[in-house]
GUKOL-863805 format. One line per field, with one value per residue (C-alpha): residue in three letters; y, z, x. Coordinates in nm, 3 decimals. Layout:
BEGIN
aa = [ala; ...];
north = [Y; ...];
up = [Z; ...];
east = [X; ...];
***
This chain:
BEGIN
aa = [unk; unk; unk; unk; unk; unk; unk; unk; unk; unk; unk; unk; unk; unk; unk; unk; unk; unk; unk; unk; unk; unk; unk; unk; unk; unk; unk; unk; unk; unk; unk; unk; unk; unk; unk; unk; unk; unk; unk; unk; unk; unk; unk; unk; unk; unk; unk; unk; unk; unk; unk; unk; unk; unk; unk; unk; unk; unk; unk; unk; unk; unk; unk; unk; unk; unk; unk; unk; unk; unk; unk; unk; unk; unk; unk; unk; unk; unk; unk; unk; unk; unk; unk; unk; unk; unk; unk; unk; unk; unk; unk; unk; unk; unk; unk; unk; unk; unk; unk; unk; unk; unk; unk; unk; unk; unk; unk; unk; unk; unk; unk; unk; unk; unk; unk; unk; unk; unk; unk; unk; unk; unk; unk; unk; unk; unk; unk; unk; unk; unk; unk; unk; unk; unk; unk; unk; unk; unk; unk; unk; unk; unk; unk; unk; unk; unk; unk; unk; unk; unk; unk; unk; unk; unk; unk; unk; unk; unk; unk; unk; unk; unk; unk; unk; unk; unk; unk; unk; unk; unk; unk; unk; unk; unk; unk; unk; unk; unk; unk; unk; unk; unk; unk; unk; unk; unk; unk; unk; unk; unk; unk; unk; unk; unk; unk; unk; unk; unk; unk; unk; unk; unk; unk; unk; unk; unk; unk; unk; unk; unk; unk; unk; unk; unk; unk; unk; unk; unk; unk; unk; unk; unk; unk; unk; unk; unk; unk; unk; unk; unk; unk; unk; unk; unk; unk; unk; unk; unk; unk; unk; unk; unk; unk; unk; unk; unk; unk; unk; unk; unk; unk; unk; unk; unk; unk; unk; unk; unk; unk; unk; unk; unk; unk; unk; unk; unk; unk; unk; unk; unk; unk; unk; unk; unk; unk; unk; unk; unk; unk; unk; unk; unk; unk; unk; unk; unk; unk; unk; unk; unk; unk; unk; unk; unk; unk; unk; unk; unk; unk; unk; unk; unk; unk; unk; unk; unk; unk; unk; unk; unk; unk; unk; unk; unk; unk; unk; unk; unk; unk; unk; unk; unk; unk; unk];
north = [-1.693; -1.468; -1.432; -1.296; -1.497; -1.501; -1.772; -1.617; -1.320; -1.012; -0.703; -0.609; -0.834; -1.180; -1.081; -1.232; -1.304; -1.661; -1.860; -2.093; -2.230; -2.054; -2.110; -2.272; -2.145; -2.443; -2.487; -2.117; -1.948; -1.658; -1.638; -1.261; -1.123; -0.886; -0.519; -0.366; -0.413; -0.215; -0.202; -0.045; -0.072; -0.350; -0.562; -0.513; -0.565; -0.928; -0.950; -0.876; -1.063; -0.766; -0.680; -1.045; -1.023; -1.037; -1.351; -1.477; -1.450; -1.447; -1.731; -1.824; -1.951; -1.824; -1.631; -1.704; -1.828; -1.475; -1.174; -0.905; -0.897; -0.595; -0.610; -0.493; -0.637; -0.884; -1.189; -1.407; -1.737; -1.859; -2.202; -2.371; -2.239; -1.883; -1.671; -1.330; -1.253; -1.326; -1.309; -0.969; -0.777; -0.549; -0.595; -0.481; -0.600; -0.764; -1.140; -1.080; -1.391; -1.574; -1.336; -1.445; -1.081; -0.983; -1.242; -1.218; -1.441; -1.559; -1.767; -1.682; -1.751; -1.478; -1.491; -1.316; -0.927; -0.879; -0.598; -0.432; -0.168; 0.189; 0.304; 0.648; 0.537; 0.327; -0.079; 0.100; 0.348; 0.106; -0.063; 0.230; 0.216; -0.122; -0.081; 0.292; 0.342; -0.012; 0.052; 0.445; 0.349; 0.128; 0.230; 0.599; 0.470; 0.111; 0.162; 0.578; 0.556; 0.913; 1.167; 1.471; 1.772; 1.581; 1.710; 1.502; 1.456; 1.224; 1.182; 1.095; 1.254; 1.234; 0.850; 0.552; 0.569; 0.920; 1.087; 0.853; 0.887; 1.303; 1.284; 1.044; 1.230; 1.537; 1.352; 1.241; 1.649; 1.666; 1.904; 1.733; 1.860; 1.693; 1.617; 1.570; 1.737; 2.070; 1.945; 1.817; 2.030; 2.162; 1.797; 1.722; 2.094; 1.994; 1.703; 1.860; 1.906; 2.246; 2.260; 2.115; 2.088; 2.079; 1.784; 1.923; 2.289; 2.198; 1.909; 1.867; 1.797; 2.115; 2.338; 2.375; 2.202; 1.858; 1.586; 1.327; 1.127; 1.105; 0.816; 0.751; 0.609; 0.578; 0.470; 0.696; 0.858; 0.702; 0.678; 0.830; 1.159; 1.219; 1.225; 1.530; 1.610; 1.411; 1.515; 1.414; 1.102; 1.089; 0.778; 0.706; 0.483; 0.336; 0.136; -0.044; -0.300; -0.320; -0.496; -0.170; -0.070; -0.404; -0.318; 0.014; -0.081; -0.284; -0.079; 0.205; -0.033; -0.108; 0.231; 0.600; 0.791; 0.793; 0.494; 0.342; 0.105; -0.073; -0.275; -0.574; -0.405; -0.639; -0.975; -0.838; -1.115; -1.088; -1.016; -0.684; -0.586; -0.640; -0.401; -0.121; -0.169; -0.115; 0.197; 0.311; 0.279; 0.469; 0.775; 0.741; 0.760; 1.031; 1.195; 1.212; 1.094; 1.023; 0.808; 0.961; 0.769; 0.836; 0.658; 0.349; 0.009; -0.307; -0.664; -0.691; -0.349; -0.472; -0.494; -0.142; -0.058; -0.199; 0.003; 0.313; 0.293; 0.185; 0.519; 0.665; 0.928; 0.844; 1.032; 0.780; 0.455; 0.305; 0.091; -0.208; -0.228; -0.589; -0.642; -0.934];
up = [1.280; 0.990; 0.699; 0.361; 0.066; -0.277; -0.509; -0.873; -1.024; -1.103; -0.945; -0.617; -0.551; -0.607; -0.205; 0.051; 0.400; 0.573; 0.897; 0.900; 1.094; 1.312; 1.240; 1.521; 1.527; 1.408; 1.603; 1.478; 1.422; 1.624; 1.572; 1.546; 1.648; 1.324; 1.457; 1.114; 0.779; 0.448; 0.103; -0.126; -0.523; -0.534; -0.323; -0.630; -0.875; -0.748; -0.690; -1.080; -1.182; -1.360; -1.492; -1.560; -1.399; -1.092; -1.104; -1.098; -0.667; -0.655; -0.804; -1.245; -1.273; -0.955; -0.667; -0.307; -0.057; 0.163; 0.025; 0.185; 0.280; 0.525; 0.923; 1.264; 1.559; 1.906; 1.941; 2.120; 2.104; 2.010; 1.858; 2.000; 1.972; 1.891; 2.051; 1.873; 2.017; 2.282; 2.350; 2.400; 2.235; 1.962; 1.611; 1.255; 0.925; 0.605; 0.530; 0.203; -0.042; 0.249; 0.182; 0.404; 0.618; 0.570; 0.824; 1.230; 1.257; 1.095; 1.202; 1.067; 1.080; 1.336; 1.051; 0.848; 0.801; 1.135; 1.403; 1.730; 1.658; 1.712; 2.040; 1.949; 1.634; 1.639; 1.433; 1.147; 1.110; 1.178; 0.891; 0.714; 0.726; 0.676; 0.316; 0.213; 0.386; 0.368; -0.004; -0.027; 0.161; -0.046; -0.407; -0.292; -0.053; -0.285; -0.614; -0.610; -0.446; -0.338; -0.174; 0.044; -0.234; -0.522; -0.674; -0.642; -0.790; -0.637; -0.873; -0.658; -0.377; -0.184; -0.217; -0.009; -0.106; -0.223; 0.128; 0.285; -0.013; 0.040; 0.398; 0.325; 0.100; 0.286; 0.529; 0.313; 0.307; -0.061; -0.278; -0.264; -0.520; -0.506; -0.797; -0.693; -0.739; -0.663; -0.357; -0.225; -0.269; 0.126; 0.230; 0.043; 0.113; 0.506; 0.469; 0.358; -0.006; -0.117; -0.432; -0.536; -0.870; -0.928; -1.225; -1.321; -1.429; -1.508; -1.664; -1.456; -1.734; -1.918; -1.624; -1.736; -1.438; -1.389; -1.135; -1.008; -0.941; -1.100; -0.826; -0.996; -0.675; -0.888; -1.258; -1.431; -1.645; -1.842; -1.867; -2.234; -2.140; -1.784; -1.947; -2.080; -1.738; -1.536; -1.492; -1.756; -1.476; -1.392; -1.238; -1.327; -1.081; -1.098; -0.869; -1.123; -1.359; -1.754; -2.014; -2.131; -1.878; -1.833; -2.204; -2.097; -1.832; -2.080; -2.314; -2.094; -1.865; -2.251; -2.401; -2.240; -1.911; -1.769; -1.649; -1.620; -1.316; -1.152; -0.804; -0.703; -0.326; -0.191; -0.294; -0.130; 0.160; 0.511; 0.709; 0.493; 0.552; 0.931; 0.915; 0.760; 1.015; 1.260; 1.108; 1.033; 1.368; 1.487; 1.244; 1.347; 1.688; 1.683; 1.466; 1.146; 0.953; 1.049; 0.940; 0.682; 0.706; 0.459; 0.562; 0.753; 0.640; 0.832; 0.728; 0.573; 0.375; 0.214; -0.128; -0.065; 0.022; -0.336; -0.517; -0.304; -0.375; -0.722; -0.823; -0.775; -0.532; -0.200; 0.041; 0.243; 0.293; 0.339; 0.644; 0.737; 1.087; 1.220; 1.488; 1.717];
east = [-1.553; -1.644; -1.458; -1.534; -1.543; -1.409; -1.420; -1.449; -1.319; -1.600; -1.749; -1.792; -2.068; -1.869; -1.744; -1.952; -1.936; -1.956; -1.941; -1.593; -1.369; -1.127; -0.797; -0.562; -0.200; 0.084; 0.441; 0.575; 0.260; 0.104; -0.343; -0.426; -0.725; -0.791; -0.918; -0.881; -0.780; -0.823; -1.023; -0.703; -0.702; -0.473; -0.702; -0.995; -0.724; -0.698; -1.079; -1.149; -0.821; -0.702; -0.461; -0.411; -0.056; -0.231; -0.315; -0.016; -0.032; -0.437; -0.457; -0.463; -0.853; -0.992; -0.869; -0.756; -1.020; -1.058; -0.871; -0.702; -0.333; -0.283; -0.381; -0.377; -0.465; -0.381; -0.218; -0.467; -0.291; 0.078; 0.207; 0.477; 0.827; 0.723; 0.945; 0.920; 0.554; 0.343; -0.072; -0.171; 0.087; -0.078; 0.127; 0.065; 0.177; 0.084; 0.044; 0.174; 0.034; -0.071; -0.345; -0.675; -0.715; -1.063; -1.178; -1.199; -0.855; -0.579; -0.262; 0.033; 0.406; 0.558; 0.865; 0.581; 0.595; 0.418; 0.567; 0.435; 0.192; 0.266; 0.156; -0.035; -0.251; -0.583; -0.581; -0.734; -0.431; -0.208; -0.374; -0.353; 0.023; 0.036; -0.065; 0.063; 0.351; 0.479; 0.436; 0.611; 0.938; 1.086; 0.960; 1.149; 1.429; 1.553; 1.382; 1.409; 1.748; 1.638; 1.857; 1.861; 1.823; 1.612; 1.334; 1.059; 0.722; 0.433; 0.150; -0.173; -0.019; -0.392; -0.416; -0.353; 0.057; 0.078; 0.009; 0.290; 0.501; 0.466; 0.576; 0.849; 1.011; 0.967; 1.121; 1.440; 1.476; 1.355; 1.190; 0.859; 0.592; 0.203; -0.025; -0.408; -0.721; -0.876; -1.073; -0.722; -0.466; -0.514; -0.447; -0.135; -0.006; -0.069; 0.123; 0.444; 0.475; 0.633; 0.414; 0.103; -0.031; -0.415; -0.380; -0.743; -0.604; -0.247; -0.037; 0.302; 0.504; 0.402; 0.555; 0.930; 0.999; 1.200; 1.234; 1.508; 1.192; 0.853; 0.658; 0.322; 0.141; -0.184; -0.044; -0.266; 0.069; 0.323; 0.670; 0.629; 0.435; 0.650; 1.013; 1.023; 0.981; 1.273; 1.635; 1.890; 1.926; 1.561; 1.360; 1.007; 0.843; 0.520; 0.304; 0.081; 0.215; 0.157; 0.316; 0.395; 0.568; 0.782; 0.864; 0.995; 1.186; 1.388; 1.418; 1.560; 1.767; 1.921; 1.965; 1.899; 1.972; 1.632; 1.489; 1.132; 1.097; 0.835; 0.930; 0.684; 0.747; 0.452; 0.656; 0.958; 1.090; 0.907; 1.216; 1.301; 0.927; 0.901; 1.231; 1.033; 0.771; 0.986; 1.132; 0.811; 0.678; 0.967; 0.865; 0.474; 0.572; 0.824; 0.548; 0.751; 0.494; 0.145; -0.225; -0.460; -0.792; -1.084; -1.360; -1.416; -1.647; -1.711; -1.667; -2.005; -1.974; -1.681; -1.827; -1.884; -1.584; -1.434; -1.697; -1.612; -1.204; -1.273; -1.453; -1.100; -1.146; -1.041; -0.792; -0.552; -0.697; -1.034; -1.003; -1.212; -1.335; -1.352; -1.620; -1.620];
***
């Protein structure tokens, strides 16, 4: 089968695709037939083995064998004594640190964070959700703790967990307002958000206004220049770690009424994922929420697919088409 490869940390170029062995699925394990996956900027964070935190699941001196942790596709063949899934049912999901999805196949525990696929989207949007959505719901539901009535803000409201942040907070019957730029403020006002801010002619936290939540899907802000804008009770969430930002959670878990927080949501326990995939495919279905797709690669364009997310500028995800 193809896979791509990855056996040093650098640019774009250190991906490559090779011929290996396809993987046979152990007593437990389900083999998926990978339709699509996705290029997002946590999967070039752990190709460049930055920041260095990252390493600490990619791997210390060099990273996993085949990246990519997010996936939709068909059970083709099941292990003994599976009894969640069978061949031919279409699931979605994310192998988590198993990592090993930008290849044809991969065999997987059906405990993993794996779920049927919802019935009215395509593999890549499924994909799509796989990585935003499954990222959105829990920062605002278990880290936001967010409520019917708060004012919320999403900072890179147009990326790959801003848009699905947007409409889930919308969605929690919030006061949703959208940071992005000029060229996207129609896209994030479609979704749902009550106000959006062009971040190129104004600074949110110059408005007057404050929020119960500031979610930095992007971490291009700080907890420093956003709490003048939160509520006396305000959270600041943020997607990306720094060691500054671990030192600010401490300090305001210690002292203060606003809080900096930062929730490893991709390390959380497969069973509590496979949950949200269920809910989620409940809220795609019913049409609650829905896919936002940028632009689609295949396997062998996925180097440029890292150099296309990296330049900062994409809308949704960038999905990864997997021929066979």
């Amino acid at each position: 089968m193809k896979a791509v490869i990855c056996i040093k940390y650098g640019p774009p170029e250190v991906l490559y695709q090779k011929e290996v062995e396809k993987p046979v699925p152990k007593v437990g394990e389900v083999l998926v037939r990978i339709e699509a996956t996705v290029a997002a900027p946590s999967d070039c964070a752990f190709r460049k083995g930055k920041p260095f935190i990252s390493r600490l699941f990619s791997g210390i001196t060099r990273p996993k064998y085949t990246p990519g942790d997010v996936l939709s596709g068909t059970i083709e063949e099941v292990g003994k004594d599976v009894k969640i899934f069978k061949v031919g049912d279409e699931i979605y999901g994310s192998s988590g640190t198993n990592f090993g999805t930008n290849a044809q196949y991969i065999a997987l525990s059906e405990d993993e964070a794996l779920a049927i696929k919802p019935n009215n989207i395509s593999h890549g949007e499924a994909a799509g959700i796989s990585e935003g959505a499954l990222t959105a719901l829990p920062f605002l539901r278990d880290t936001g703790k967010i409520k019917k009535g708060y004012k919320v803000l999403i900072n890179g409201a147009s990326g790959g967990v801003g848009v699905y942040a947007v409409q889930l907070a919308k969605y929690f019957e919030t006061e949703v307002t959208g940071v992005c730029s000029t060229v996207n403020l129609e896209l994030v006002n479609c979704l749902g958000a009550h106000k959006v801010i062009d971040y190129t002619k104004e600074d949110f936290t110059k408005t007057g206004d404050t929020y119960d939540i500031i979610f930095d899907a992007v971490g291009k802000s700080s907890f420093s220049h956003c709490k003048k804008a939160l509520s006396p009770r305000g959270l600041y969430l943020s997607t990306v770690p720094s060691i500054f930002l671990m030192l600010q959670m401490l300090f305001t878990s210690i002292s203060g009424s606003k809080k900096a927080v930062f929730a490893a949501t991709g390390l959380r326990k497969p069973e509590e994922k496979k949950k949200d995939l269920i809910i989620l495919k409940e809220l795609i279905e019913t049409k609650k929420i829905k896919p936002v797709i940028d632009r689609k690669f295949s396997l062998e364009q996925i180097s440029d697919a890292h150099r296309y997310v990296e330049k900062g500028h994409k809308k949704g995800s960038v999905i990864i088409t997997i021929e066979h």
